[in-house]
KOLFIGU-759659 format. One record per residue: x, y, z of N, C-alpha, C, O, CB in turn; residue in three letters. Coordinates in pm, 1 decimal, decimal comma. Glycine has a CB too. Example, Ala and Ser with C-alpha at 12.3 -4.5 7.8 and 13.67 -1.06 7.14 Angstrom:
2
<atom <1319,0; -569,0; 780,0>; <1230,0; -450,0; 780,0>; <1320,0; -330,0; 780,0>; <1423,6; -331,9; 846,5>; <1130,8; -447,3; 904,6>; 'ALA'>
<atom <1285,0; -225,0; 708,0>; <1367,0; -106,0; 714,0>; <1290,0; 3,0; 787,0>; <1340,9; 113,8; 803,9>; <1408,4; -59,8; 572,5>; 'SER'>
This chain:
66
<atom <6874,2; 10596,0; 10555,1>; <7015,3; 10588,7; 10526,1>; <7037,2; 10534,8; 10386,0>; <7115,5; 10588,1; 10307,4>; <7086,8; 10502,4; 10628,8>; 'UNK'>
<atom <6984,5; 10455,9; 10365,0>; <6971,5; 10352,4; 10219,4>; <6943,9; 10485,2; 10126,0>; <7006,3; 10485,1; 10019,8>; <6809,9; 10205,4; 10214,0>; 'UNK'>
<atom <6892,8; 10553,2; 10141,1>; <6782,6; 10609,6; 10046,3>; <6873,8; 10746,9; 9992,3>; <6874,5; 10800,9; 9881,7>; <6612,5; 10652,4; 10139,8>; 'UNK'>
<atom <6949,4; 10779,4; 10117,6>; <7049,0; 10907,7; 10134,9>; <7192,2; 10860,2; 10031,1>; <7236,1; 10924,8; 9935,9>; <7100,9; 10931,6; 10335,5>; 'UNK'>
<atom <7231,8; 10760,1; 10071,9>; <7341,3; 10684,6; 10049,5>; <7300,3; 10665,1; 9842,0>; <7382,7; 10693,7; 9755,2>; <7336,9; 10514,6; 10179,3>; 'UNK'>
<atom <7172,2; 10617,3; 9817,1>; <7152,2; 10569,4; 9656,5>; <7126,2; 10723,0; 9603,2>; <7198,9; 10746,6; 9506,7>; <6996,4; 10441,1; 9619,2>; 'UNK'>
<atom <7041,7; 10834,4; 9640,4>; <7077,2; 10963,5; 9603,5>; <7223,1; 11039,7; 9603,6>; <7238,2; 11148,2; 9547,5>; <7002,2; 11027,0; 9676,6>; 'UNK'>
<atom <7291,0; 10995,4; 9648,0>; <7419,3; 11053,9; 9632,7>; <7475,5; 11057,5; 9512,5>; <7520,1; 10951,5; 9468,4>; <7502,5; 11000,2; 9705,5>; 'UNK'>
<atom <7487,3; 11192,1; 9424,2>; <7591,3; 11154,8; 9271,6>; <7716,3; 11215,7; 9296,9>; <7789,8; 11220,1; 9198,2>; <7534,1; 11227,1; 9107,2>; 'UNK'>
<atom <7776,2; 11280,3; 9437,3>; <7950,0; 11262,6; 9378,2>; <8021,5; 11244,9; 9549,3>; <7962,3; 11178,5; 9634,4>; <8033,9; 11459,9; 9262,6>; 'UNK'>
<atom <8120,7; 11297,7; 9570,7>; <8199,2; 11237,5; 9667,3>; <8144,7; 11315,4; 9812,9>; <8152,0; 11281,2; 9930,9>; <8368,3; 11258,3; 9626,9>; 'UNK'>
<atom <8095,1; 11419,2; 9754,6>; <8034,0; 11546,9; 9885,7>; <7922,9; 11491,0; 9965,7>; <7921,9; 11487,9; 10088,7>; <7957,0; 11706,1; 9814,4>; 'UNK'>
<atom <7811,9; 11438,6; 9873,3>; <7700,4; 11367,7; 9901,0>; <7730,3; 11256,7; 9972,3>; <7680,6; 11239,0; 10083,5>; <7632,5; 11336,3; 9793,5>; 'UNK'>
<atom <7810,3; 11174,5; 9919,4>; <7826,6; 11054,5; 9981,2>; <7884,9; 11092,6; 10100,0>; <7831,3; 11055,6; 10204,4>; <7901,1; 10955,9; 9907,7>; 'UNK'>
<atom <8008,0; 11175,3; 10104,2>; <8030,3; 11196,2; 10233,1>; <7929,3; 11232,1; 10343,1>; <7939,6; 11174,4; 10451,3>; <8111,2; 11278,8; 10229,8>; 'UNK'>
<atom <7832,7; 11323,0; 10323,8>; <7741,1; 11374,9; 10381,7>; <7683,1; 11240,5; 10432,0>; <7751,6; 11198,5; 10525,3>; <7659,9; 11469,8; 10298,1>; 'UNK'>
<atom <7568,0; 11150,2; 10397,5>; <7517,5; 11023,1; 10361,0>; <7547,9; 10939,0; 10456,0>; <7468,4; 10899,8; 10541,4>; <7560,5; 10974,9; 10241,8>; 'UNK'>
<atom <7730,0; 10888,4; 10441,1>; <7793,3; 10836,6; 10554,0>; <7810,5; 10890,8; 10653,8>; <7780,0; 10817,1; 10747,6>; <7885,6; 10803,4; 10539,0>; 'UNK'>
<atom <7854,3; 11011,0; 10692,2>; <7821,6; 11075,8; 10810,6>; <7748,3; 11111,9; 10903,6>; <7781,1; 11135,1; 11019,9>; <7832,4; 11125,9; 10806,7>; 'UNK'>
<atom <7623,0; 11119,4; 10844,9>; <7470,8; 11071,4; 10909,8>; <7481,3; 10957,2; 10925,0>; <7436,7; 10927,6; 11035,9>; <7339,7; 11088,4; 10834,3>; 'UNK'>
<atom <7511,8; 10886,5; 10880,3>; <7442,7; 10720,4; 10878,2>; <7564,1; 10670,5; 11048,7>; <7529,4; 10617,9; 11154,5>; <7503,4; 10585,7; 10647,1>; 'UNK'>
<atom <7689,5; 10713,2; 11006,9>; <7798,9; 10702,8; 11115,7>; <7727,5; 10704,7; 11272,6>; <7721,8; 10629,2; 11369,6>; <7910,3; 10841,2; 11095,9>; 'UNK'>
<atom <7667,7; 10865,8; 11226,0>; <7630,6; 10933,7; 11343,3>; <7507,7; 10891,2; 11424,1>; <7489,7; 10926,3; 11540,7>; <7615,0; 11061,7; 11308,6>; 'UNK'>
<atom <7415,6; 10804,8; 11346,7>; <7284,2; 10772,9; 11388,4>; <7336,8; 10622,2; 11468,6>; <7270,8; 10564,2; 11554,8>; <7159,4; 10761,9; 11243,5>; 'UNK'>
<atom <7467,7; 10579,2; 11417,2>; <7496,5; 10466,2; 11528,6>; <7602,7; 10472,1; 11629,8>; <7683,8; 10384,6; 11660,0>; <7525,9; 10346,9; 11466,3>; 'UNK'>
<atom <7583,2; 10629,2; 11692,2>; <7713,8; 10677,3; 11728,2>; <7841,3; 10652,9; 11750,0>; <7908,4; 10640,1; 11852,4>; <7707,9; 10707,7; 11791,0>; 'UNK'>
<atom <7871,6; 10647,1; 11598,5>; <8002,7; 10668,3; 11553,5>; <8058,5; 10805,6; 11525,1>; <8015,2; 10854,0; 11420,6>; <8014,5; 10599,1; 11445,4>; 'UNK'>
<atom <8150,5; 10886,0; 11597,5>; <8149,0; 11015,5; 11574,4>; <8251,4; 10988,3; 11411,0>; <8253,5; 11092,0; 11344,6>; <8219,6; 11118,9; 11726,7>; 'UNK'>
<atom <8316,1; 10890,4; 11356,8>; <8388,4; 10871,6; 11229,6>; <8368,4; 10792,5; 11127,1>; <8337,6; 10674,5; 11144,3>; <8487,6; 10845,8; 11248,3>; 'UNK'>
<atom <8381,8; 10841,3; 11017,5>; <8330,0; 10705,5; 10965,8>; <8492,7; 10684,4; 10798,6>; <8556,2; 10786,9; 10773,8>; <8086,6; 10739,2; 10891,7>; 'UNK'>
<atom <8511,7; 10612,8; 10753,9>; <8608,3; 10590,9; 10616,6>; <8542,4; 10523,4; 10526,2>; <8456,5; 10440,4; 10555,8>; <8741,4; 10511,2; 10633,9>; 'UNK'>
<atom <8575,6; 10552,2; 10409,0>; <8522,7; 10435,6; 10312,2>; <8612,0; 10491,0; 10176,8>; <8612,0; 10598,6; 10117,0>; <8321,2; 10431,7; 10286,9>; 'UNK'>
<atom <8702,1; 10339,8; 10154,9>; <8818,4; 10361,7; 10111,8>; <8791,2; 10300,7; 9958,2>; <8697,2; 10221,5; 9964,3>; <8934,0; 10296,2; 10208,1>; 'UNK'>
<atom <8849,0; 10314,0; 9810,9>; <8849,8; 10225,6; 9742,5>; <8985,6; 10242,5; 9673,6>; <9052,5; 10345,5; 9665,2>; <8734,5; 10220,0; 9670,8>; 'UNK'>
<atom <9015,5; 10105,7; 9620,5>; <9164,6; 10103,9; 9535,2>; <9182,9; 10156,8; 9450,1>; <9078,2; 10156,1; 9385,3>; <9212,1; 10009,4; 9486,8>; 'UNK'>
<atom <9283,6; 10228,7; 9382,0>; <9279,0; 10252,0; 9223,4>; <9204,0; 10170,5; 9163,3>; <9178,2; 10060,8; 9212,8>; <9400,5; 10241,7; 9153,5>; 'UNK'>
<atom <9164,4; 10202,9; 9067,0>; <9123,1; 10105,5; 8922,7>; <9275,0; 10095,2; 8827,1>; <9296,5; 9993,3; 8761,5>; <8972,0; 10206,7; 8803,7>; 'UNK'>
<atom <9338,9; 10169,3; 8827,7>; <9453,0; 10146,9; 8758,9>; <9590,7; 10208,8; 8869,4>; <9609,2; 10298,1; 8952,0>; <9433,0; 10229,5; 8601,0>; 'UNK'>
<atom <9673,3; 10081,7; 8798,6>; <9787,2; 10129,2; 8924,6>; <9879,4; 10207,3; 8890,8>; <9900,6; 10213,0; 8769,7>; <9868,8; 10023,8; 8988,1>; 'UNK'>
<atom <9953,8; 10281,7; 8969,5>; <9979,3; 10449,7; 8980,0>; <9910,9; 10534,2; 9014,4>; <9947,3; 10649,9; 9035,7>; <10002,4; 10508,8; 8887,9>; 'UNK'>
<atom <9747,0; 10469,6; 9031,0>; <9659,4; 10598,7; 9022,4>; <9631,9; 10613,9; 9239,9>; <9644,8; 10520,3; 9318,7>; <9460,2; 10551,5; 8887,1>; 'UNK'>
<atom <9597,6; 10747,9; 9272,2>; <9567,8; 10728,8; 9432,9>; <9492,0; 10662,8; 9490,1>; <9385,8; 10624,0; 9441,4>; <9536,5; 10814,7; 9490,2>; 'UNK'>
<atom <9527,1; 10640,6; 9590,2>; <9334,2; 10535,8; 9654,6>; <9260,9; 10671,0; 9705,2>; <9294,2; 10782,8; 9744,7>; <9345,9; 10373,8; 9860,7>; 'UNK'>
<atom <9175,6; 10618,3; 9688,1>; <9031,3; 10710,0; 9709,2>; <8978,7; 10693,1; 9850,2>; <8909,8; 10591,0; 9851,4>; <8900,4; 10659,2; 9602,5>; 'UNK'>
<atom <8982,3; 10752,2; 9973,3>; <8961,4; 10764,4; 10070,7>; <8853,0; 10868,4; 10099,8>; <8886,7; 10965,1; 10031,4>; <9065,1; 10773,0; 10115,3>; 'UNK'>
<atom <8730,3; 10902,4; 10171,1>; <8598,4; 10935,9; 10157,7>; <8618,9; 10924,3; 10319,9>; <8653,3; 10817,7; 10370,9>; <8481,5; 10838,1; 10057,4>; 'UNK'>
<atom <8600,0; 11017,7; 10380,4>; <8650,4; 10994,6; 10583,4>; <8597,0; 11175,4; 10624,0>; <8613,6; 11284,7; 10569,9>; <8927,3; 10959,0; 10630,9>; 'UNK'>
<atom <8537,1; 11132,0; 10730,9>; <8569,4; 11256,8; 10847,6>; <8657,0; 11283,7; 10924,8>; <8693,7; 11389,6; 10975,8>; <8502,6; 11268,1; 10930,7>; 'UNK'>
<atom <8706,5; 11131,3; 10935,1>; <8862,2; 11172,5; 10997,3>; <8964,1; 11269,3; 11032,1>; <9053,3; 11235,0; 10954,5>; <8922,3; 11138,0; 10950,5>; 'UNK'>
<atom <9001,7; 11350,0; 11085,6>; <9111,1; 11465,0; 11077,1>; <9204,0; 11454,0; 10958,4>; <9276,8; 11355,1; 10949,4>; <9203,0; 11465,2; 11205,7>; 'UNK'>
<atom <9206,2; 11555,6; 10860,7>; <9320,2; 11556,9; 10756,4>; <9457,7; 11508,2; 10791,2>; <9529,5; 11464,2; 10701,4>; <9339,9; 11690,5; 10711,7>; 'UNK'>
<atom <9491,5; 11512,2; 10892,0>; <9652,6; 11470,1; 10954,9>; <9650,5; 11333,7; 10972,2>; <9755,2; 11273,4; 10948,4>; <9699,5; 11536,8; 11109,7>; 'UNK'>
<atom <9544,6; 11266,2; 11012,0>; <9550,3; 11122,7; 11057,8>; <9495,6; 11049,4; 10913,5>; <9545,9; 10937,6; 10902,8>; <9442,7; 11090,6; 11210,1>; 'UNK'>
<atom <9415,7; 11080,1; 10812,8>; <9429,0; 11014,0; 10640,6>; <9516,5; 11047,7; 10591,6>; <9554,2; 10978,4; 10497,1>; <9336,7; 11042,2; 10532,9>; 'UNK'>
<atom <9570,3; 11129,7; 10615,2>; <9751,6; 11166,7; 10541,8>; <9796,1; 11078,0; 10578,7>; <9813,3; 10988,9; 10495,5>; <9860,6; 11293,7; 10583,5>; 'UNK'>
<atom <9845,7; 11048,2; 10743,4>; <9926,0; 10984,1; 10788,5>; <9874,5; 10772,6; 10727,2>; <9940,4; 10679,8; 10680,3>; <9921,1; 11047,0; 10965,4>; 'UNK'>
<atom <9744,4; 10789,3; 10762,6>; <9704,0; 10660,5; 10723,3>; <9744,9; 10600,6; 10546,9>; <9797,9; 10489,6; 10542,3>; <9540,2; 10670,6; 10751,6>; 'UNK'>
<atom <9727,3; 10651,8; 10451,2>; <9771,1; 10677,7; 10318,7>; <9870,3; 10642,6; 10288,8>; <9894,7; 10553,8; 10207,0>; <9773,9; 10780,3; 10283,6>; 'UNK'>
<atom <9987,0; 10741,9; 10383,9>; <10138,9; 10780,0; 10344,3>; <10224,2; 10656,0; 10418,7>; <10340,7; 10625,2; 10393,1>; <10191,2; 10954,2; 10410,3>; 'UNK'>
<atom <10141,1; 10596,6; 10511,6>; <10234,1; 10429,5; 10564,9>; <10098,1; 10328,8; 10500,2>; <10069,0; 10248,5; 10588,8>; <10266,1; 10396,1; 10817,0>; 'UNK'>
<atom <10031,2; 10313,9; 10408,0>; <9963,3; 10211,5; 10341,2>; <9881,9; 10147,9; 10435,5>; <9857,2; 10029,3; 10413,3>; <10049,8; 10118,8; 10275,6>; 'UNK'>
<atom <9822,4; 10212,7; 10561,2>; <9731,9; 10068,4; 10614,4>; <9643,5; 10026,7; 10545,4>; <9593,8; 9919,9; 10581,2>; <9657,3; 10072,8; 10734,2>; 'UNK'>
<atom <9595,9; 10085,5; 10435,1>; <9449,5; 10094,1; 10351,3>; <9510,9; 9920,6; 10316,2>; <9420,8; 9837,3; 10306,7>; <9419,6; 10252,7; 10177,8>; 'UNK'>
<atom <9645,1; 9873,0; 10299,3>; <9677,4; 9750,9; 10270,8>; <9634,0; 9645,0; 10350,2>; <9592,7; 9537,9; 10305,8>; <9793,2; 9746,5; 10262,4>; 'UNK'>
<atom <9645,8; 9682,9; 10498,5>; <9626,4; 9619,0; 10616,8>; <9458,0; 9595,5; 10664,5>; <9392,3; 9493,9; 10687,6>; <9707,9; 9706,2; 10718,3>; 'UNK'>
<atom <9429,8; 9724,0; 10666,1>; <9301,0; 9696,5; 10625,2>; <9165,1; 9604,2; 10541,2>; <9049,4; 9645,8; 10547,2>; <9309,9; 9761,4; 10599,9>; 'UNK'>
């Protein structure tokens, strides 16, 4: 997992990476969220999640709550 996860160079890979890694501790989901670096800019959300439920998560801010 380590090894999958430090080979990764863009968001596809990593997704891939975490999703195995999710799955080997059966987790059928996995997120991994980061803040802007500058504000205005989107948060960066990285998920298998269903597209409807990171929309929805996003568009009411739990990434705050979180």
């Amino acid at each position: 997992m380590v090894e999958q996860l430090s080979a990764s160079v863009d968001a596809v890979d990593l997704h891939e990476a975490m999703a195995s890694a999710a799955a080997g501790f059966d987790f059928p989901f996995f997120a991994y969220f980061t803040y802007p670096s500058a504000s205005g800019d989107t948060p960066r959300l990285i998920s298998n999640y269903p597209s409807s439920w990171t929309s929805h998560y996003l568009q009411l801010r739990y990434h705050s709550v979180d």
